[in-house]
N, C-alpha and C positions, 0 to 999 in steps of 0.2 A: 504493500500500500504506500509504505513512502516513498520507493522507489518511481512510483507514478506520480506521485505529487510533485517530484523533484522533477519529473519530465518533463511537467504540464508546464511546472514554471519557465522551466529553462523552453522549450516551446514559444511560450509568450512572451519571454525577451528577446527571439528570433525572431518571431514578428513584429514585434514593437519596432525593433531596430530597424529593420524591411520596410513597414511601414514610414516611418520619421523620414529612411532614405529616400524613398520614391518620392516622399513626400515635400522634401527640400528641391530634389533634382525637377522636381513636376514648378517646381515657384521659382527656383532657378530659370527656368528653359522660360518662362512668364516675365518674369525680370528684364532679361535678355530681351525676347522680343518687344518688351516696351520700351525700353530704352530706345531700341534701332528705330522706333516708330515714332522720337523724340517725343516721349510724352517724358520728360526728367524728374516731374513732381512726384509721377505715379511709379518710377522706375526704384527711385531713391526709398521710398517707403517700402517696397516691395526686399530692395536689396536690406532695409534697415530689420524686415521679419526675419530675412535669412540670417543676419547678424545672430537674432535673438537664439537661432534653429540653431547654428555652426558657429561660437566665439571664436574672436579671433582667426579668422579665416580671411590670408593675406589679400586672395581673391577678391572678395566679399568685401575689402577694405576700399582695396584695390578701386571695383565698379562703382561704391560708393564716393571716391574721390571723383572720377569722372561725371558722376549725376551733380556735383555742388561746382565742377568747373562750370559746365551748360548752363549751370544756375545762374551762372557769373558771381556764385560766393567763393572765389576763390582765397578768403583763408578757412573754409573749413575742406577744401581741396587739397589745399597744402599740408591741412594737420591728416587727413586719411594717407594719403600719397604718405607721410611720414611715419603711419601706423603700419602701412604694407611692408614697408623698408625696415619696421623695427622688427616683425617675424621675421621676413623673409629681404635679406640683405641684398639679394642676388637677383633680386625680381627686375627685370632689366625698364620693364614697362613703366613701371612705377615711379624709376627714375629718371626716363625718359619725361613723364607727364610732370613730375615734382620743376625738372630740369625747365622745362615749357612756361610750368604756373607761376615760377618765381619771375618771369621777364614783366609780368600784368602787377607785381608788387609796386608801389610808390618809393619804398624803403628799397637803396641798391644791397642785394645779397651776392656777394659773389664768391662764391664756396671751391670756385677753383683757383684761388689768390695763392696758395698755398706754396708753399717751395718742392721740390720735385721730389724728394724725399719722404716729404712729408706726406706729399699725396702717391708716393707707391706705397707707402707702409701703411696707410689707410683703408690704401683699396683692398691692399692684402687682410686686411684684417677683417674688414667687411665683404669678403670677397663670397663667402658661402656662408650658410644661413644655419642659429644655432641648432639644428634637428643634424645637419649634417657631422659639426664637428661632434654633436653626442655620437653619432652611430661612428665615427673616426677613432673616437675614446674606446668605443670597446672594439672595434676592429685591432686595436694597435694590443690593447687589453689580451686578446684570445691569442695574439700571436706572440705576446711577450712570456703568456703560461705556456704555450706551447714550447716557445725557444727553449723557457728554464727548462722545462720535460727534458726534450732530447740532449741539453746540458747537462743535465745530471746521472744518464747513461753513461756506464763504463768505455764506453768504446772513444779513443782517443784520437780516430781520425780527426783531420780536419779542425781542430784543436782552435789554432789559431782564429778560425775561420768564423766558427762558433763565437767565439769571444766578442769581437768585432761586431757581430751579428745582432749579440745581445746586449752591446751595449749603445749600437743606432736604434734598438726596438726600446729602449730604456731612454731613450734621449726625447723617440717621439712622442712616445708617451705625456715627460713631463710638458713638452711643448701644446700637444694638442688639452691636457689637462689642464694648462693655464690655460690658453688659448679659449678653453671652454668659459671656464672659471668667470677671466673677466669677461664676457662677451655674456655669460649668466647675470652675471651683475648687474652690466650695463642697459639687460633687457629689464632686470626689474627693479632698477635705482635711475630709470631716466628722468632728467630734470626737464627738459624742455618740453618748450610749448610752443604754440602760435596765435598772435592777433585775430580775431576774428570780428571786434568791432572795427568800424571804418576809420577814427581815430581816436588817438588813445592817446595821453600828454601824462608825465614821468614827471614825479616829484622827487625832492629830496630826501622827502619821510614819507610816512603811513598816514597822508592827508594832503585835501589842496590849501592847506595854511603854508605849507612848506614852499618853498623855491621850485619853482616849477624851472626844469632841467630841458628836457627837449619833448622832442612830440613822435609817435610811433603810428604806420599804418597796418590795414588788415592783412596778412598773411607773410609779417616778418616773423621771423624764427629765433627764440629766445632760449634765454636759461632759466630756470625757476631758483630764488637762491633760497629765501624766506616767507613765510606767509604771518601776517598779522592781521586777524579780522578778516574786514571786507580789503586789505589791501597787501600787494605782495610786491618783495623787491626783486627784481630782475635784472640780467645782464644782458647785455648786446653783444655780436661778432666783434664789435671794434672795442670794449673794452668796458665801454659807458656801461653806468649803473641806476639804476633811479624804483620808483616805488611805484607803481601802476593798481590800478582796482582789478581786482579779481576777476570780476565780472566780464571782463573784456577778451581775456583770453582763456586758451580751453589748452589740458594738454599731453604732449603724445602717449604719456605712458599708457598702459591697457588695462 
């Protein structure tokens, strides 16, 4: 008898699952075709249910940045475009469209100012996206229990060979374990945000009594330092610092 109850159930997580999928791909394939039929009101809502169906789904993020470009909201374009980028680093489109949406910003960002270095050791780091270096971690993982295995075999061929072997699979290990590590972090210690009202004026404090400092538009790209209340201070690419209301902007982390 419990053996059948235990079928029944697991049965009907088969199909639950079965269902929810058909059920996403069927609003999916709806999504899709509204969008191509430039209805962007009806597409964005549609992709914002799939959201609710699939968190976190780069895609998903992805079509949802394209319906608020259409929109012409492009800073809440720029904060989806940068939600795709924070899953999936690799997503080539997304950075293609981010690439696009920041020319329509008032505020000059130019994210390739960078010295040449800087921006190869960048790319490489953002180069594959953290699902990959996790399955990299135990790739290197099975091969480094394996290497010890056949190291600790009496048989001394190849001696040298082995060694060598074990201590490149022990090297990449540490590499791709940090690699992970901070890359783990930085997915869920992200500070930044983006404008999303039209304009937005920086004080020196956590008030407009304070010195107002300079003036910010919708879809520049910030850093989040502190929050006080309704108002938080924030840094810019060029260095500036000042206190903005909460309210204005929205931000990437997930």
């Amino acid at each position: 008898m419990k053996n059948k109850i235990v079928l029944l159930i697991l049965l009907i997580l088969c199909f639950s699952f079965v269902y929810a999928e058909s059920n996403a791909q069927e609003l999916l394939n709806t999504a899709n075709e509204t969008y191509r039929a430039n209805d962007f009101d009806k597409a964005l809502a549609l992709y914002s249910e799939l959201d609710q169906l699939i968190p976190k789904n780069p895609d998903i993020f992805y079509n949802i940045g394209n319906c608020y470009f259409r929109l012409n909201r492009i800073g809440l374009a720029i904060l989806y475009y940068k939600k795709t980028l924070l899953i999936d680093s690799s997503h080539s489109l997304a950075k293609k469209n981010l690439n696009f949406a920041l020319k329509f910003t008032l505020d000059k960002q130019d994210f390739e100012s960078q010295n040449f270095i800087s921006s190869f050791l960048s790319r490489i780091y953002y180069s594959v996206s953290l699902n990959t270096i996790a399955w990299l971690c135990l790739i290197f993982f099975i091969v480094l229990i394996i290497i010890i295995h056949v190291f600790m075999q009496k048989n001394d061929s190849y001696e040298h060979t082995k060694k060598l072997l074990l201590i490149a699979i022990i090297i990449l290990n540490v590499i791709s374990i940090s690699w992970g590590s901070a890359r783990y972090y930085h997915f869920y210690h992200n500070n930044e945000a983006v404008i999303t009202s039209s304009k937005v004026d920086a004080y020196s404090g956590p008030g407009e009594s304070y010195t107002k400092l300079f003036t910010v538009h919708e879809g520049l790209i910030l850093r989040v330092n502190k929050i006080e209340a309704t108002w938080t201070q924030v840094s810019l690419a060029n260095g500036f610092t000042g206190w903005i209301r909460t309210s204005t902007y929205k931000t990437v982390a997930l």
